[in-house]
C-alpha positions as CSV (number, residue, x, y, z in Angstrom):
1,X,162.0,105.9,129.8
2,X,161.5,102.3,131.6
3,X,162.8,99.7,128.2
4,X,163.3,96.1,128.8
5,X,164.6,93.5,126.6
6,X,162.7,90.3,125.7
7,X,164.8,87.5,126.3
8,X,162.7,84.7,124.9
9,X,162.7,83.9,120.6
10,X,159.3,84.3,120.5
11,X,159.4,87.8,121.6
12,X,162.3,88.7,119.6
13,X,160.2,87.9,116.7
14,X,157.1,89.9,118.3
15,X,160.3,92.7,118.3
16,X,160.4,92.3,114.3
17,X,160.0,95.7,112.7
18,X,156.8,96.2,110.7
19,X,158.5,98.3,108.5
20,X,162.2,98.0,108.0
21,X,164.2,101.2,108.9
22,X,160.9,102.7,110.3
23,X,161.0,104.0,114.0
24,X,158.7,106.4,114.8
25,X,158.1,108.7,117.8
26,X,154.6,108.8,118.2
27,X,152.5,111.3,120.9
28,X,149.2,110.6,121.7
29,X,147.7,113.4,120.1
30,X,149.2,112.9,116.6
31,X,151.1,116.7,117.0
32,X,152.1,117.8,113.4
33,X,149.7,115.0,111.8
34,X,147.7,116.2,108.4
35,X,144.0,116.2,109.3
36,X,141.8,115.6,106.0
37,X,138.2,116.1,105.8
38,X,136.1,115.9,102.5
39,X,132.8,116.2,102.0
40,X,131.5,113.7,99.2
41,X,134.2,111.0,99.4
42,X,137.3,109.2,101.4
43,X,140.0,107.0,100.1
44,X,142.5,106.0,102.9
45,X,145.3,103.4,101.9
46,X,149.1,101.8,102.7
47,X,150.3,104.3,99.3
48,X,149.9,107.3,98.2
49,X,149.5,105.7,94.5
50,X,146.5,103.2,95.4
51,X,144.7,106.1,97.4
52,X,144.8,108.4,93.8
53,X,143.4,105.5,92.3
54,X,140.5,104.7,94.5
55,X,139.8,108.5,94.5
56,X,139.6,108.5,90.4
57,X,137.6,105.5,89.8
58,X,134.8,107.2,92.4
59,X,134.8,110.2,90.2
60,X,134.2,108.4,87.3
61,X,131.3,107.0,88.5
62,X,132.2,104.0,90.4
63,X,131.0,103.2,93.6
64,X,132.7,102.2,96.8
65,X,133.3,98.3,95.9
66,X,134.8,99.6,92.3
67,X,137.5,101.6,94.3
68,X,138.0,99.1,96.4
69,X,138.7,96.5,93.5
70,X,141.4,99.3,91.9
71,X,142.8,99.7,95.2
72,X,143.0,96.1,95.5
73,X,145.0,95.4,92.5
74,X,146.6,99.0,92.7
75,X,148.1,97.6,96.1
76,X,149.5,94.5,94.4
77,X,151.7,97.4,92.4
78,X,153.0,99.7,94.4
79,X,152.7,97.9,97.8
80,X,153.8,94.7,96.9
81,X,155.0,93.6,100.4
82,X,151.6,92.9,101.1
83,X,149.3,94.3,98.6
84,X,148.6,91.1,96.2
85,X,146.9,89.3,93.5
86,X,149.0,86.2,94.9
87,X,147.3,86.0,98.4
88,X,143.9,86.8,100.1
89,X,141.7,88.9,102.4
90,X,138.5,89.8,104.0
91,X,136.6,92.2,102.7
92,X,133.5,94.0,104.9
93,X,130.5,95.7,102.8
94,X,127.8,98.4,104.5
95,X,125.2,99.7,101.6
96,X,123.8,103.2,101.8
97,X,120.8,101.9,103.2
98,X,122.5,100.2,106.1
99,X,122.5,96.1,104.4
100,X,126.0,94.7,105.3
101,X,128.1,91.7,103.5
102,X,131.5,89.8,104.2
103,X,133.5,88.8,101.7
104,X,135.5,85.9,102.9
105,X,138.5,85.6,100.0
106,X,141.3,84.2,102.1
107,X,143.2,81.2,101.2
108,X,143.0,77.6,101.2
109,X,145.3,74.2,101.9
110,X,145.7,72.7,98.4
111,X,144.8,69.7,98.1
112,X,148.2,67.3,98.8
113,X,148.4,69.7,102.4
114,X,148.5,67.3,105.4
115,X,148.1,67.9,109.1
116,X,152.0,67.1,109.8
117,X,153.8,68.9,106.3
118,X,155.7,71.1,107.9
119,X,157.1,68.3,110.8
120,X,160.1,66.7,110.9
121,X,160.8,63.0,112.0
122,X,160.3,63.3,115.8
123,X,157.4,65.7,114.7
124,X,159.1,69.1,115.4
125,X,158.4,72.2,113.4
126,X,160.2,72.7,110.8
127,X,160.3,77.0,110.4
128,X,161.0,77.8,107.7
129,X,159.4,75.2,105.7
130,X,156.0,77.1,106.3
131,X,157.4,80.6,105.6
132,X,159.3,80.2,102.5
133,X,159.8,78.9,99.1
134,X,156.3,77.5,97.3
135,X,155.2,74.4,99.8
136,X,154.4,77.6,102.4
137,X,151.8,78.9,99.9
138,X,148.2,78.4,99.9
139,X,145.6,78.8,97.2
140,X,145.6,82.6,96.2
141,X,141.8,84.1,96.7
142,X,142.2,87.8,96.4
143,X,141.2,87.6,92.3
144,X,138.2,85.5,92.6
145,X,137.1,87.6,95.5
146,X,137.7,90.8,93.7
147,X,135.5,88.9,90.6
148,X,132.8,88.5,93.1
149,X,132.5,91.4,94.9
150,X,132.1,93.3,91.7
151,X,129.5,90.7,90.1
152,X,127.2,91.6,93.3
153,X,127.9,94.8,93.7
154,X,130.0,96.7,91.5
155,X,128.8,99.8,89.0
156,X,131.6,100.8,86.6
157,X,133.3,98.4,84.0
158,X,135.3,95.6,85.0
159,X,138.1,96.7,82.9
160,X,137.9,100.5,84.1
161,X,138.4,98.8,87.8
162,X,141.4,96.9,86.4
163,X,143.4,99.3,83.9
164,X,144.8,101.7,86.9
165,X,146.9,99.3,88.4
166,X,147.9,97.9,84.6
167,X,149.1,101.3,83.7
168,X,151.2,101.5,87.8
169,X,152.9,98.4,86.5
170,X,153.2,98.6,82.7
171,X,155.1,102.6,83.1
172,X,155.8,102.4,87.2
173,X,156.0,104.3,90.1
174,X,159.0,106.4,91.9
175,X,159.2,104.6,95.1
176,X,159.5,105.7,98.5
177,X,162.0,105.7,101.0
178,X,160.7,103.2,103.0
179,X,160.2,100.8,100.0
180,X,163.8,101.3,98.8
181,X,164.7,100.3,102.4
182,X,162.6,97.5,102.3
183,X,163.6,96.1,99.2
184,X,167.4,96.3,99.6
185,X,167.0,94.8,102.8
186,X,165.3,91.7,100.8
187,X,167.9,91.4,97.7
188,X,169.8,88.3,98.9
189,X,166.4,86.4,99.9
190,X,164.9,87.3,96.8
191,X,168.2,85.9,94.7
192,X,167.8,82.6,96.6
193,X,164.5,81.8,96.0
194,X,164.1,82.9,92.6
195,X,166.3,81.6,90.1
196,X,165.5,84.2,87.3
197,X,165.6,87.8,87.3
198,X,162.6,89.6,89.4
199,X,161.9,93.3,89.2
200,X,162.4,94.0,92.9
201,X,166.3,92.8,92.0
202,X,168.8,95.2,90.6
203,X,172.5,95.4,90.6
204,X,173.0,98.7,92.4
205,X,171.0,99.6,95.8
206,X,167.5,101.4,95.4
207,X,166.9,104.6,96.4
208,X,163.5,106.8,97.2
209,X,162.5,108.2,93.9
210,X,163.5,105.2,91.7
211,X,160.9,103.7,88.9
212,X,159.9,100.2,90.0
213,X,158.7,99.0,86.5
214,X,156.9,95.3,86.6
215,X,156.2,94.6,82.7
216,X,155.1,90.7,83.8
217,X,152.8,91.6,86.2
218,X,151.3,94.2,83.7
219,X,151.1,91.6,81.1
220,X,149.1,88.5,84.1
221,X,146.5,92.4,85.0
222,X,145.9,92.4,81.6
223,X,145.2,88.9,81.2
224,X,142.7,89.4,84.3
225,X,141.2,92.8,82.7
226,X,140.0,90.5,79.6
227,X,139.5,87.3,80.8
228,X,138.5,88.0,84.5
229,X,138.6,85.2,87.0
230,X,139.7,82.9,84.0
231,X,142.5,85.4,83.6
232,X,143.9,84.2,86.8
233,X,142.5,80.7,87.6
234,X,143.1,79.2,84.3
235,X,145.2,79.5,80.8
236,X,148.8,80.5,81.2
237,X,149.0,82.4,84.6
238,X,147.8,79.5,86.3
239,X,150.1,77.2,84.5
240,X,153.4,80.0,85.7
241,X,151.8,79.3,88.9
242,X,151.6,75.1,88.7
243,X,155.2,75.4,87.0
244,X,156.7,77.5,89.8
245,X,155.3,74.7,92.5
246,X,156.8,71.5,89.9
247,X,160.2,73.4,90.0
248,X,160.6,73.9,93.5
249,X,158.7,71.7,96.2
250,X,155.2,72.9,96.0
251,X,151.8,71.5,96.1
252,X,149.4,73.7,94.3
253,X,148.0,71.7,91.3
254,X,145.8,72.8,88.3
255,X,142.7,71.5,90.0
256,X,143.4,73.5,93.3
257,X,143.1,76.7,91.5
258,X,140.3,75.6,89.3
259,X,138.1,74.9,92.0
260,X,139.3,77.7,94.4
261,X,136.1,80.1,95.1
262,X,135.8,82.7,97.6
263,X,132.9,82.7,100.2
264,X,130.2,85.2,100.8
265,X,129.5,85.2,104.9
266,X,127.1,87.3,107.2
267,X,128.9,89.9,109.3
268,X,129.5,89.6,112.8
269,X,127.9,92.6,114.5
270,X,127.1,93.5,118.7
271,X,126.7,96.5,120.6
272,X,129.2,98.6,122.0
273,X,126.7,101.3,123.9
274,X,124.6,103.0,121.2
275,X,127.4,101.7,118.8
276,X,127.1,99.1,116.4
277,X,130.5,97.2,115.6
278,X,130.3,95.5,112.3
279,X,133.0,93.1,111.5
280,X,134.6,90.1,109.8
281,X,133.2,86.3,110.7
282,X,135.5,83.2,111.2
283,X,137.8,81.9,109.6
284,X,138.6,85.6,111.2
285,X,139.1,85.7,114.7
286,X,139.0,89.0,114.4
287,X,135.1,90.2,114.7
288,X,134.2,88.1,117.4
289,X,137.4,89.3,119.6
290,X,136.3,93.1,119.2
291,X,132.8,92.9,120.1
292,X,133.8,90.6,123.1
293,X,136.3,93.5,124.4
294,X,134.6,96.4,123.5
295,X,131.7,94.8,125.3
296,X,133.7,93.8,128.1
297,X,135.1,97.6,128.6
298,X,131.8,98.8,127.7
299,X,130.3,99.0,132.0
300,X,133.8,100.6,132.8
301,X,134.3,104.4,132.8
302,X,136.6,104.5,130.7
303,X,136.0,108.3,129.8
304,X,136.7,109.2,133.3
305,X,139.6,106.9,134.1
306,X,141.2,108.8,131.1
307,X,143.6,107.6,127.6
308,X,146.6,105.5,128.5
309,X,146.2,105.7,132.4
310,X,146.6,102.8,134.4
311,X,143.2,101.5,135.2
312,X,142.0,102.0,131.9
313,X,145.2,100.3,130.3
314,X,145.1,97.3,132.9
315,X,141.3,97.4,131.7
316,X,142.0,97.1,128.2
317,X,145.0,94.7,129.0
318,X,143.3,91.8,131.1
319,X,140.3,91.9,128.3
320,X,142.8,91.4,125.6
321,X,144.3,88.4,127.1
322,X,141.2,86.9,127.5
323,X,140.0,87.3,123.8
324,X,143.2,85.8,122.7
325,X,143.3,82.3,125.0
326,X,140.0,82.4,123.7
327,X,140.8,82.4,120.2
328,X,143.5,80.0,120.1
329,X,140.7,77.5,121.0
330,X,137.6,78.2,120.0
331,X,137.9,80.0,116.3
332,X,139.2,78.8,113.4
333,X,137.2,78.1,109.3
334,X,133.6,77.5,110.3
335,X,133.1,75.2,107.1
336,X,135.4,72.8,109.2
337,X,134.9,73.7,112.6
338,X,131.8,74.2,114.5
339,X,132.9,77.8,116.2
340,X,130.8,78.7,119.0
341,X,130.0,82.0,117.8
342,X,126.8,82.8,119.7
343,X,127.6,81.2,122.7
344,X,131.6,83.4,122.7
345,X,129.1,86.6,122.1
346,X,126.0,85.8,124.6
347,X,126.2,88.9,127.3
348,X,126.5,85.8,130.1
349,X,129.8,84.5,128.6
350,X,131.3,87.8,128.5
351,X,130.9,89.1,131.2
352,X,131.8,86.2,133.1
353,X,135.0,86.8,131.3
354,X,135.8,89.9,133.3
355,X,135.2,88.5,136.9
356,X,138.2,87.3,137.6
357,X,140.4,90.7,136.9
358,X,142.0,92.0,140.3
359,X,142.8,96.0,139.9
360,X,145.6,95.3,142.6
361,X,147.5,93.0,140.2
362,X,148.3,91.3,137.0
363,X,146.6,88.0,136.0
364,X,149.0,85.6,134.9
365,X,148.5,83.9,131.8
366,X,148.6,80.2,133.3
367,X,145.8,81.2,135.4
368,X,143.8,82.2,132.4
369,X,142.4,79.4,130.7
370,X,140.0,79.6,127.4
371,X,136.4,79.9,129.5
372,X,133.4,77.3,129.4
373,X,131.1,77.8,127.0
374,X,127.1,77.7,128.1
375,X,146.5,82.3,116.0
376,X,149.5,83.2,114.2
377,X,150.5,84.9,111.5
378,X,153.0,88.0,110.2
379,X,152.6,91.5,110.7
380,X,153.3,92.2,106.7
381,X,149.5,92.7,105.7
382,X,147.7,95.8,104.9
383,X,144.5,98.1,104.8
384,X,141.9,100.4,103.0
385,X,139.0,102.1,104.2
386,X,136.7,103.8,101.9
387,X,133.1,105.7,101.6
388,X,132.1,106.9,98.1
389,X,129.8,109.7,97.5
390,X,126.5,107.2,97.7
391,X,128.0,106.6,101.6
392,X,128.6,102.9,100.8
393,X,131.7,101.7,102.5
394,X,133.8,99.5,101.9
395,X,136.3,98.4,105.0
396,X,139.4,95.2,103.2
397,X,142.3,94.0,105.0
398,X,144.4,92.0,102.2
399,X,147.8,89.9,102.9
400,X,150.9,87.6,101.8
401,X,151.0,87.0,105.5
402,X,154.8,87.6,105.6
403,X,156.6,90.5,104.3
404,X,156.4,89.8,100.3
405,X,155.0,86.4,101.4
406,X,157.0,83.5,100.6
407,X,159.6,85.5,98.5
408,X,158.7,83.6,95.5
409,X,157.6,85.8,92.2
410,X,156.1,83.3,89.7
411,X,158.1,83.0,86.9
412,X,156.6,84.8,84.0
413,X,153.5,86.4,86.3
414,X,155.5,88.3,87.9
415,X,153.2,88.6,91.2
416,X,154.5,86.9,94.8
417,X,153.0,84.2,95.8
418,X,151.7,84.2,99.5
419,X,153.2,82.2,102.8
420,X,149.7,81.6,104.5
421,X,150.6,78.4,105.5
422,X,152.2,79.9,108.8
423,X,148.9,80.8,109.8
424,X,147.7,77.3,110.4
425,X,148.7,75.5,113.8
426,X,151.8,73.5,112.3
427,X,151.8,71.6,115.5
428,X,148.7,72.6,117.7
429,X,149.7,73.9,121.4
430,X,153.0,75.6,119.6
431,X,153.3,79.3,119.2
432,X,154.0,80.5,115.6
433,X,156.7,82.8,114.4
434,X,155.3,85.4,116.2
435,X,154.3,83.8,119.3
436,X,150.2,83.2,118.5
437,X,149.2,79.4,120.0
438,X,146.7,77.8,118.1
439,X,145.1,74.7,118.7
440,X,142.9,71.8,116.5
441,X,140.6,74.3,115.4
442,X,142.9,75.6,113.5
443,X,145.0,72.7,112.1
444,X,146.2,72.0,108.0
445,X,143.5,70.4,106.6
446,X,142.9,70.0,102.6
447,X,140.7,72.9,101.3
448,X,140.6,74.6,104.7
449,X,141.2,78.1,105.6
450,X,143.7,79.5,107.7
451,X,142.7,81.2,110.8
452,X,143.2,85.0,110.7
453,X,143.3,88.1,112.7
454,X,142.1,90.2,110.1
455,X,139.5,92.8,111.6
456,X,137.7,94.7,108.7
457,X,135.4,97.0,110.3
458,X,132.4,99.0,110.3
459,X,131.0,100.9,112.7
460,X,127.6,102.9,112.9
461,X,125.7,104.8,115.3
462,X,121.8,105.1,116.1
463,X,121.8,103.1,112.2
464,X,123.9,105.8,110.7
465,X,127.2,105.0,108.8
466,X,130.3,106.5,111.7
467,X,133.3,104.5,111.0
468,X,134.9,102.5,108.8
469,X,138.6,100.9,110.2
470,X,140.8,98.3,110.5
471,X,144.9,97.7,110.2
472,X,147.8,95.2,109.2
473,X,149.8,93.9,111.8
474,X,149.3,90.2,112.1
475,X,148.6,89.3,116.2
476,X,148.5,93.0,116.9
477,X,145.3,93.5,114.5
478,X,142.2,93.3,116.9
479,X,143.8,95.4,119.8
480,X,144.7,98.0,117.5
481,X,141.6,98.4,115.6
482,X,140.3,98.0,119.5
483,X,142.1,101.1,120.8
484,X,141.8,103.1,118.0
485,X,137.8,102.9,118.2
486,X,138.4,103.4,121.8
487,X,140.5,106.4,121.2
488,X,138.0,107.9,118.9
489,X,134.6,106.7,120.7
490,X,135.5,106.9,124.3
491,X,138.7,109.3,124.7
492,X,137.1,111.7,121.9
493,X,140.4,111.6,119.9
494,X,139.9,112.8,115.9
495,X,140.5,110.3,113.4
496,X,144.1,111.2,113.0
497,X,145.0,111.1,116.1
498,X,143.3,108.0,117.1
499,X,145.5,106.1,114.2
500,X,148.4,108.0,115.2
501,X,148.4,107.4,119.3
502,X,150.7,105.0,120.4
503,X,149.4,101.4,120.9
504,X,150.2,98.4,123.3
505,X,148.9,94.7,123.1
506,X,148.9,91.7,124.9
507,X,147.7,88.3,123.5
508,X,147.5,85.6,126.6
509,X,150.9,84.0,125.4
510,X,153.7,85.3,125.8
511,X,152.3,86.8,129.1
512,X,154.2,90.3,127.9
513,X,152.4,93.8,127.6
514,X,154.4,95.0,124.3
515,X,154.3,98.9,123.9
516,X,155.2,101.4,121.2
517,X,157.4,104.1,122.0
518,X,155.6,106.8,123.1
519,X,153.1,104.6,125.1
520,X,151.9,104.6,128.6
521,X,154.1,107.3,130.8
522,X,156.9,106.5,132.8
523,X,154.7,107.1,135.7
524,X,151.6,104.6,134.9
525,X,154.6,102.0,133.8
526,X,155.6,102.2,137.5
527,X,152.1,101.7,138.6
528,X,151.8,98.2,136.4
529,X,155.4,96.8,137.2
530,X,154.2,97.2,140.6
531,X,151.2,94.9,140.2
532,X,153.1,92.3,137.7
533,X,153.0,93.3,134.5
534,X,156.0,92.8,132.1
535,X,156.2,95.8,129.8
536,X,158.3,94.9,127.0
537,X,159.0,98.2,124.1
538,X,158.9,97.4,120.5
539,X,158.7,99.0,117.7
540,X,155.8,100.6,115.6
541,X,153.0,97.9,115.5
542,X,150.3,97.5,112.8
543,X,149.3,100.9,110.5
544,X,145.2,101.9,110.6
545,X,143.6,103.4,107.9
546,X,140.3,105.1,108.8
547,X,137.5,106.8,108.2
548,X,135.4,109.0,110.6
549,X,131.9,110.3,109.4
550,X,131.0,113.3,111.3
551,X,127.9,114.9,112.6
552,X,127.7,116.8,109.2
553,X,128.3,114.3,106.9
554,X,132.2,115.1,106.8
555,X,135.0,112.3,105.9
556,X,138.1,112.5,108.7
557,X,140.4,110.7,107.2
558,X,142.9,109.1,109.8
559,X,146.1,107.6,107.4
560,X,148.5,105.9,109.8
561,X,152.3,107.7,110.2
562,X,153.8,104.5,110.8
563,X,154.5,104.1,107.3
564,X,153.9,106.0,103.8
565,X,149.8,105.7,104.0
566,X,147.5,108.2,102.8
567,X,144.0,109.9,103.2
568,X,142.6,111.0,99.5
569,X,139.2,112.4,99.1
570,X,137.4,115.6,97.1
């Protein structure tokens, strides 16, 4: 096995474990992986817990967006590294009768953010001013956009939705042993930004099988089960939140969370041969970079060429460094940016894309410049896919940005708040903490939304409902919700193994090809060096949860290995 070493900071961080204590040996076709298929309905989520749930609420009647708003707080529970009430998401919507909606609840600058807060005196960025403690928070979203989402489209009771995650919280949960790992591992940065007790604090060390009780937390679900977006937004949880800033050195006010409000958008959609991709808008990058590569892929013969060889991974490669020197120019929150969105998905654009790619060798990364039109952020997010028994699906990637955000657990709410701050460009032209450049589009300005490359997505064929997808994983979002599609679509991969198969990913800068264990053979390695590519192993990057409708109307579940996730169904 060819391994090389990154030498640089910035890919060091890349190195940064999406799961601490987690390395897995992956094959590419998912040997000794569960396979679930249902026939009515599909629940797949980062927790065994939060998968029962969404399962339950659909058999008492609810629909797809009322599991998807008991996952969402379920998450905030048992998974509360990255599942949140403290932080934000996107959230993609197909109807049974094919309509489509995007839910755009991500974050905001508050109001006292400025271009240069994070900057010292001879403007150079100051790390971890944007990553932790309360000044790297924005304005939470994910309660206001669960409020929403079940005002226009949910079925059951509001409180039914809510009480599941009350009753995780209020008489707890044994956790895993990739939790306990992860929360001893966090002990020490949890004591020095919280100067009070926190549940995910105790003297001994944790262990898989312990009961993570969170009374405070049960206490601020309650408040939002009876009061809904008031729960949250106003009376005492938002003055626990405003307190917790006025203690430390942050900037959310009263106002800011008063006058937060989450954003209905139109999906992004495009063609990918008889395939319809579905996805998230800007302020995600996410949508628009997945059409443009599967489009760009899509005159190729892929099928032929053959999974993980080296034409089709050079393929896949040069497209993905494309997408990203294109997003760290032209995307960022279209309600302060104009984004180009119909000229970046015009056919003539994309295509133009691919002409300068040279099968004898590697493009380097200087030579690829964001083309002429006719990112950043942490790996710690998460993912659910669902499809009730109506066949509406629901496809939400939610986020602190970094693992349990900004390590801060307001005082009395006892939720953490997020660190979405890192995902603006502190100082445009300067990679973040995990080497994503962004540029103006995506600078701090008050009220604005950080960019994000969250990739929600649906996907249907000849207008029938076929997939529903996405991942955490922070830079290494779009390509692997790209090559899983591509694994199931044009390598004919089950769902299971297509989540399972080990990914790589390149994003324009560093100019690295990062792989998985497990990825590309020693052999097609070889081929690549030859040509120039830097091949760089890492360890397990993002987790997809999917769902594959079949000919028959069966639900494949496809729950990621990479971590505890799980495919639920009946």
């Amino acid at each position: 096995m060819l391994t090389m070493k990154s030498k640089t900071s910035i890919s060091n961080l890349l190195l940064a474990p999406l799961c601490l204590g987690l390395i897995v040996s992956l094959t590419a076709n998912a040997s000794g992986q569960e396979l679930n298929q249902f026939k009515h309905a599909a629940v797949v989520t980062a927790h065994p817990e939060a998968s029962k749930v969404g399962v339950a609420i659909i058999k008492r009647g609810g629909n797809a967006i009322d599991a998807a708003i008991a996952v969402q707080f379920a998450l905030a529970v048992v998974y509360p590294n990255a599942g949140n009430i403290g932080g934000g998401g996107f959230l993609v919507y197909r109807g049974k009768g094919g309509d489509s909606d995007a839910l755009d609840y991500r974050e905001k600058a508050p109001e006292k953010a400025s271009r240069d807060m994070y900057l010292d005196a001879q403007g150079n960025a100051i790390t971890d001013k944007s990553l932790y403690g309360t000044l790297a928070s924005g304005i939470p979203g994910t309660v206001d956009g669960m409020v929403k989402a079940y005002n226009k489209y949910g079925k059951l009771s509001w409180k039914k939705d809510i009480q599941p995650a009350i009753d995780l919280a209020q008489n707890g949960f044994q956790i895993t042993a990739q939790q306990a790992s992860e929360l001893n591992s966090h002990k020490e940065r949890f004591l020095k930004y919280n100067k009070k007790p926190v549940a995910f604090v105790k003297n001994d060390l944790w262990k898989a099988g312990d009961l993570l009780r969170q009374p405070q937390l049960a206490k601020t679900l309650k408040l939002i089960r009876d009061n809904g977006r008031k729960g949250f937004y106003e009376g005492p949880v938002a003055a626990a939140i405003v307190a917790s800033m006025q203690n430390t050195n942050g900037v959310i006010t009263t106002k800011d969370l008063k006058e937060y409000q989450s954003v209905w958008r139109k999906t992004v959609s495009g063609k990918y041969k008889n395939y319809t991709v579905i996805s998230m808008p800007p302020p995600s990058s996410g949508g628009i970079a997945l059409i443009t590569m599967l489009k760009q892929v899509s005159d190729y013969p892929l099928s032929k060429w053959g999974f993980q060889r080296d034409s089709t991974v050079q393929l896949m490669i040069e497209v993905e460094r494309r997408a990203y020197a294109d997003r760290a120019t032209y995307l960022g929150d279209p309600d302060f940016f104009k984004v180009p969105q119909t000229a970046l998905l015009s056919a003539n654009y994309i295509h133009s894309r691919t002409k300068g790619i040279n099968f004898n060798k590697a493009t380097p990364s200087s030579e690829v410049k964001p083309g002429t039109l006719p990112l950043k952020e942490s790996e710690q997010t998460t993912h659910y896919s669902i499809v009730d028994n109506e066949g509406n699906a629901v496809s939400a990637t939610t986020t602190l940005n970094g693992s349990y955000g900004s390590l801060v657990i307001v005082d009395g709410g006892g939720f953490i708040m997020n660190n979405e701050m890192d995902d603006f460009s502190v100082k445009p032209g300067t990679p973040n903490m995990y080497g994503l450049v962004g540029g103006e589009a995506n600078s701090i300005v008050p009220g604005k939304r950080m960019l994000s490359s969250m990739t929600p997505t649906i996907i249907e064929e000849d207008g029938k409902l076929r997939m529903v997808v996405g991942t955490p994983g922070g830079s290494t979002i779009i390509t692997s919700v790209f090559q899983t599609i591509l694994n199931v679509l044009a390598f004919g991969q089950n769902m299971q193994q297509a989540v399972a198969a080990p990914r790589f990913h390149h994003q324009w800068l560093p100019d690295e090809v990062f792989v998985e264990k497990g990825a590309i053979d020693d052999a097609t390695r070889i081929k690549l060096e030859y040509k120039g590519y830097k091949i760089t192993e890492r360890e397990p990057m993002g987790r997809v949860d999917a769902i594959l409708i079949k000919s028959d109307g069966t639900l494949e579940t496809g729950a990621d290995p990479r971590g505890n996730d799980k495919g639920l169904g009946y």
